[in-house]
C-alpha positions in Angstrom: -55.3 -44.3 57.0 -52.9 -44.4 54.4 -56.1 -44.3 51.8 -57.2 -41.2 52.9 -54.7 -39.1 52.3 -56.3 -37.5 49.7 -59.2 -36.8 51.7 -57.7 -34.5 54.8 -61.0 -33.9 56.6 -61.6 -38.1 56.5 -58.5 -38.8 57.6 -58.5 -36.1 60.6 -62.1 -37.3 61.7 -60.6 -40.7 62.2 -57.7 -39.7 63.8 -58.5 -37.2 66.0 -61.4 -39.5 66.6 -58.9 -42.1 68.3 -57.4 -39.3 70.4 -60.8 -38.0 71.3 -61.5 -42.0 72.6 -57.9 -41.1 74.6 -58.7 -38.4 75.9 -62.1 -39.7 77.6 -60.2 -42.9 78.9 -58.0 -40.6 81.2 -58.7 -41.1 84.9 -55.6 -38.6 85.6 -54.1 -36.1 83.7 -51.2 -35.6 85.7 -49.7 -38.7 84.7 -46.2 -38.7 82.8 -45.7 -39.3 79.1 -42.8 -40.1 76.8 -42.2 -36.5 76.5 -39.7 -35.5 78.9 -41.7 -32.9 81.7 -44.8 -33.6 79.6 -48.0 -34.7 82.1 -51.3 -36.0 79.9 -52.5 -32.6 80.4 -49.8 -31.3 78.7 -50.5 -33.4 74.8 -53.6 -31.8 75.0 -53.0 -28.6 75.6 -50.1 -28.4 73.1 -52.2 -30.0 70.0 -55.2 -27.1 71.2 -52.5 -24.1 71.2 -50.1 -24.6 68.8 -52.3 -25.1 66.0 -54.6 -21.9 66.1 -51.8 -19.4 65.9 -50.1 -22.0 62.9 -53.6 -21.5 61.0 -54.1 -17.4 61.7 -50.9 -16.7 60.9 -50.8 -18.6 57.5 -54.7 -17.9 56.6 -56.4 -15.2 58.8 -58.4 -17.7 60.4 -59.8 -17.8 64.0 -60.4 -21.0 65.7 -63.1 -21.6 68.4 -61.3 -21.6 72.0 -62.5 -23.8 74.6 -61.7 -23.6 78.1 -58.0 -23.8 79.2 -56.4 -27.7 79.1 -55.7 -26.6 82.9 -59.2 -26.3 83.3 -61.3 -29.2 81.4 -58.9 -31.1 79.4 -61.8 -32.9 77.8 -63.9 -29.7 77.0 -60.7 -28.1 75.9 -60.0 -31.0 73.2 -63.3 -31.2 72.1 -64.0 -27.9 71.3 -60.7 -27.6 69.4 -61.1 -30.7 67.3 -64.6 -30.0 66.6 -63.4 -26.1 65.4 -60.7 -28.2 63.4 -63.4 -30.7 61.2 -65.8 -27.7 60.7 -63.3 -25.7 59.4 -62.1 -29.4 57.1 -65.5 -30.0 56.2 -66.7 -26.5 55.2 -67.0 -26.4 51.1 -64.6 -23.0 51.1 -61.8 -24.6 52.5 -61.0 -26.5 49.4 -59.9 -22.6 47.4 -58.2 -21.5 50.3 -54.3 -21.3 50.8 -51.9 -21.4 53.8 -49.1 -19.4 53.5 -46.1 -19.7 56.1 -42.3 -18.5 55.5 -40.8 -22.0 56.3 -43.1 -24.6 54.1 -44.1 -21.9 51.5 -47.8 -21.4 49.9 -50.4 -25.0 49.7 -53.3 -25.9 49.9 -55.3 -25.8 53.4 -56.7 -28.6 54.1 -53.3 -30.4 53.3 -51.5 -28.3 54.8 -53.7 -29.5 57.9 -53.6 -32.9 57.1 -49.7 -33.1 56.8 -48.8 -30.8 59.8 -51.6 -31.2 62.4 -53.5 -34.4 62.0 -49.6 -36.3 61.6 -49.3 -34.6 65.1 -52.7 -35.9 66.9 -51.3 -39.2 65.4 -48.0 -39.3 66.8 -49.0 -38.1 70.1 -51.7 -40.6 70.4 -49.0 -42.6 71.1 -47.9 -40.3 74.4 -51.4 -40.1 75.9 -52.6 -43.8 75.1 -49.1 -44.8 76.9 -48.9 -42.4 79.5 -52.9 -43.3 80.7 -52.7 -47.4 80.3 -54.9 -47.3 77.2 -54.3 -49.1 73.8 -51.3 -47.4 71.8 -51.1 -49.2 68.8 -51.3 -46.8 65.8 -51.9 -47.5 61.8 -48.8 -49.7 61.1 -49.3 -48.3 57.1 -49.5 -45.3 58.2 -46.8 -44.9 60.5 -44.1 -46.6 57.7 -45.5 -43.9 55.2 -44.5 -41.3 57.8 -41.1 -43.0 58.5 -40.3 -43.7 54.6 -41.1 -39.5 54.3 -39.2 -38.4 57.6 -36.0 -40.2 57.3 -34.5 -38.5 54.2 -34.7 -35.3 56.0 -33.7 -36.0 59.1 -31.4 -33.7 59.8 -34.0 -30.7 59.4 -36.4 -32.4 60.9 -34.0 -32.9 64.2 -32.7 -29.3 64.1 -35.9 -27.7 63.5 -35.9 -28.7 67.7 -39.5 -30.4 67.4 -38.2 -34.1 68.4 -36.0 -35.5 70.5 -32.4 -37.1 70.3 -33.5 -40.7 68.0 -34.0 -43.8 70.0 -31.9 -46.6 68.9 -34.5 -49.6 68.1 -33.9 -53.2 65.9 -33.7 -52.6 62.1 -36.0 -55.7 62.1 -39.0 -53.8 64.3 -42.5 -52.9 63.7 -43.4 -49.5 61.7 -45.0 -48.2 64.9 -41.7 -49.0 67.1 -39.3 -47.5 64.3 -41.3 -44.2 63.6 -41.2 -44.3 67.5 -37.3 -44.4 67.9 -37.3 -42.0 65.0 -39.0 -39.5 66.4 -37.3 -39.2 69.9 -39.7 -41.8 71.8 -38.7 -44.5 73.8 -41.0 -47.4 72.6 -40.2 -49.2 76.2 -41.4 -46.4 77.8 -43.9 -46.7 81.0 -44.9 -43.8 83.8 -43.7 -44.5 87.0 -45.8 -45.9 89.4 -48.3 -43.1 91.4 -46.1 -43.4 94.6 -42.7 -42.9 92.6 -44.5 -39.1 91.5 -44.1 -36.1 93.4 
């Protein structure tokens, strides 16, 4: 993964390739994640809504819509990451800009690549742990993340997009630090079907 971060729509074909494997694994959707109120439901349908109005805003561009997450969870996600690589993989995306009062003026396809793919990566994590399903991600990947996160942490933590850090061993795995880092509990597990109401 770490290798293809000069090649955004690669990278985001990979990775939203994994969650798309995720996503058709779930036999429930209402089943907690790691993020507090959060059913598996509720990962898809924030990567399919928060990202179309990040990309009009900062280029004039309107994204497919599929049905609601409520709806088809699976139709919803595929739609939207299929929207996502044509617009990556389309020759005209290379000349065109995203502009945005926070991060300033660069480059499109980065500006996917370092905002919305890094989100389908993190929250791979949520659905593959809420559902039962294999939630290991790119250990390269997630220390590049870590290594670029922590000397800003405290923008990152007021901007309000992650939670209070989890305290893990100095000594643990990539995956378990970027984990604590960004407000999951790497011991997380949803509670039993009889313990939800």
């Amino acid at each position: 993964m770490v290798a293809l971060a000069d090649q955004p729509a690669e990278r985001h074909r990979l990775i939203a390739a994994t969650f798309t494997d995720r996503v058709l694994g779930t036999r429930d959707w209402d089943m907690p994640t790691p993020v507090a109120e959060w059913a598996a439901r509720d990962v898809v349908r924030h990567l399919c809504e928060w990202f179309p109005g990040f990309l009009a805003a900062g280029t004039g561009l309107e994204l497919e819509r599929g049905p609601s997450a409520d709806d088809d969870p699976v139709a919803a996600w595929r739609v939207h990451a299929d929207a996502v690589q044509r617009l990556l993989d389309d020759p005209a995306t290379a000349g065109r800009l995203l502009r945005n009062p926070h991060i300033g003026e660069l480059p499109l396809a980065g500006a996917i690549d370092q905002f919305y793919t890094v989100d389908i990566f993190m929250h791979t994590w949520d659905l593959s742990r809420a559902t039962g399903q294999d939630d290991r991600l790119d250990p390269g990947l997630c220390a590049v993340l870590l290594a670029g996160m922590e000397p800003m942490e405290d923008v990152i933590r007021g901007s309000g997009q992650y939670g209070t850090r989890v305290d893990v061993p100095p000594e643990a795995d990539p995956q378990t630090r970027l984990l604590g880092f960004i407000g999951r509990d790497p011991a997380f597990t949803p509670a039993p079907a009889a313990g939800r109401g």
